[in-house]
N, C-alpha and C positions, 0 to 999 in steps of 0.2 A: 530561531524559535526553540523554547524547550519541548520534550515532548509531557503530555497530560496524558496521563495513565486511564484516568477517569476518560475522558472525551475518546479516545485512543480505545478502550472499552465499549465503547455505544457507536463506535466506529464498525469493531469487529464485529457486533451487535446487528447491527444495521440491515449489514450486507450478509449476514449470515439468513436472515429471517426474511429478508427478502429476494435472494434470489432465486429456487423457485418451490418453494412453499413449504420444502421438510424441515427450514430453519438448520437447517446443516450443511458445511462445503468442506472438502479439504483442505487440510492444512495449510499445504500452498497454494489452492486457486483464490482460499482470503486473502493470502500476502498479497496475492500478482492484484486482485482484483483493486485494493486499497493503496498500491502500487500507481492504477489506473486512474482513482480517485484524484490522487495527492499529485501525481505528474499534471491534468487538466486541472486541478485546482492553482498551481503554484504556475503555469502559464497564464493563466486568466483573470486571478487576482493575487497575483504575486505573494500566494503565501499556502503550504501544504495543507489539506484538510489538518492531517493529524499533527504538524509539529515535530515530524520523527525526522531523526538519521539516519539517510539513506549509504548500505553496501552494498557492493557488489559483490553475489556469488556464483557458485557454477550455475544453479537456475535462474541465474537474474537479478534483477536490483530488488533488493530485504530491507523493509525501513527496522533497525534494529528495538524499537521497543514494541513495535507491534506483534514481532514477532517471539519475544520473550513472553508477551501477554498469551498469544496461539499457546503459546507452549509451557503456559506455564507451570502444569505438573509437573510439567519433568527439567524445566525451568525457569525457578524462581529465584535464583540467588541476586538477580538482579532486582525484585521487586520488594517495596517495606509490606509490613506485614498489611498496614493500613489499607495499603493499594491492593496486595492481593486479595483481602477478605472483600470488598469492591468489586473485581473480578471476577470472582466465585457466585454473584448475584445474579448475574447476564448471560455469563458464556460457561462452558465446560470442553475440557479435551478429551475426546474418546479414540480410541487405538480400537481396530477393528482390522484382524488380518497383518498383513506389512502398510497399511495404511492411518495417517493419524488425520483427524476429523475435531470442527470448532462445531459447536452446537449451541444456538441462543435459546436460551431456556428463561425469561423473562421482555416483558416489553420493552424496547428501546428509548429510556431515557429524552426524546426529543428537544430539551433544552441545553442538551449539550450541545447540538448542532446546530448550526446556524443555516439559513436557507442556502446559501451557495454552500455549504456544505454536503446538503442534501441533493443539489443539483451537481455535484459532482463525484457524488456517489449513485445516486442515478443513472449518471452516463457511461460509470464504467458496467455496471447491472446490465445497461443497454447495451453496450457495444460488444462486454466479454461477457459475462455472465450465463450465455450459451455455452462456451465454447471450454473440451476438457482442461484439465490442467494440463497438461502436456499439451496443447494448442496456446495455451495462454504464457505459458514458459517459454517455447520458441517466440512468440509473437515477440514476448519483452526482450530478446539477446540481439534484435533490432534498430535496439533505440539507442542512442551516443553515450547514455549514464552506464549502460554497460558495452554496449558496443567496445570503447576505448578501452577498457580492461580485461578483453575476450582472450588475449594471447598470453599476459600476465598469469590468470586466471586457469587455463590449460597447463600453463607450466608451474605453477607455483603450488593452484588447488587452493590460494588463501583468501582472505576475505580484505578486501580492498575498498577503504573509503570511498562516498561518490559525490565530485565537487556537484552542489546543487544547480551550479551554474549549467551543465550538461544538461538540467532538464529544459533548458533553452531554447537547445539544439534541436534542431530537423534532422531523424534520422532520412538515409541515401535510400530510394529503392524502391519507397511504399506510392503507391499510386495514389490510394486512397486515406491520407493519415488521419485517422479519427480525432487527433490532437491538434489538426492542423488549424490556425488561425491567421487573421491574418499581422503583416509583420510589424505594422507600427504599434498594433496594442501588444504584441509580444515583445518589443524594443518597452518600451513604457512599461510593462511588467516587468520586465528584467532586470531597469535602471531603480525601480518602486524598491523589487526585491533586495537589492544592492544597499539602497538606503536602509533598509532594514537591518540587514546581516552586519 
């Protein structure tokens, strides 16, 4: 899938204004949270909310255009002008202290999103959406997408593509995995997903 700037925008949108009620989260608890989105979205019908490219970095797997959109003040050379002035409609970056902040400052567009779209951004709202960013960053060094590049990642410090097929994967250790389903419609997702890619 490519990623959509526009959809990818009302994504960031979304989850900003609703998780709990300032319309504001940092930086990276949007990543990880839309992170949470696209992992349960891309097991359960074989395909990411947003369409994005997932790396790995030291705090975790980054789908790379969502996070050019976070950051697009200080991060646009990847965006056409078309797309950023789009951008500029919905969300804003604000730096406050040593911390940078995504703020939705118009309504979220809901035609971009489709109902499982919304159901699983929901669920990440529901499961993380509590919990700080720094809870939600270790929670993701958990899972196989980055797990498998944890050592690479210590010694290198570089950003490491993440085959999507890792989101797959059951990470070792969690009792209770929020993601967890069961394994033939995750076989049948995976084989769906395949045929796609």
């Amino acid at each position: 899938m490519k990623p959509d700037y526009r959809k990818i925008t009302q994504v960031i949108n979304y989850i900003a204004f609703n998780n709990d009620g300032s319309h504001r989260l940092p930086e990276l608890k949007a990543i990880k949270l839309i992170w949470a989105a696209d992992r349960y979205h891309l097991r359960k019908y074989a395909r990411t909310v947003t369409g994005d490219n997932y790396v790995a970095m030291g705090k975790g797997p980054v789908g790379s255009s969502t996070k050019d959109i976070i950051e697009f003040e200080t991060n646009y050379e990847n965006i056409t002008d078309e797309n950023l002035e789009y951008i500029k409609k919905y969300i804003k970056f604000e730096q406050e202290n040593d911390a940078a902040y995504t703020t939705a400052i118009a309504d979220t567009d809901m035609e971009e999103l489709s109902e499982t779209d919304k159901e699983a951004l929901s669920f990440a709202l529901r499961n993380f959406g509590k919990m700080s960013k720094e809870e939600i960053i270790e929670f993701t060094h958990l899972y196989p997408e980055w797990k498998i590049h944890e050592a690479e990642l210590k010694e290198t410090r570089r950003v490491v593509p993440i085959d999507m097929l890792d989101f797959f994967k059951d990470p070792d250790g969690i009792e209770h995995d929020p993601f967890n389903i069961p394994q033939d419609i995750l076989e049948t997702t995976k084989e769906l997903y395949e045929e796609y890619a």
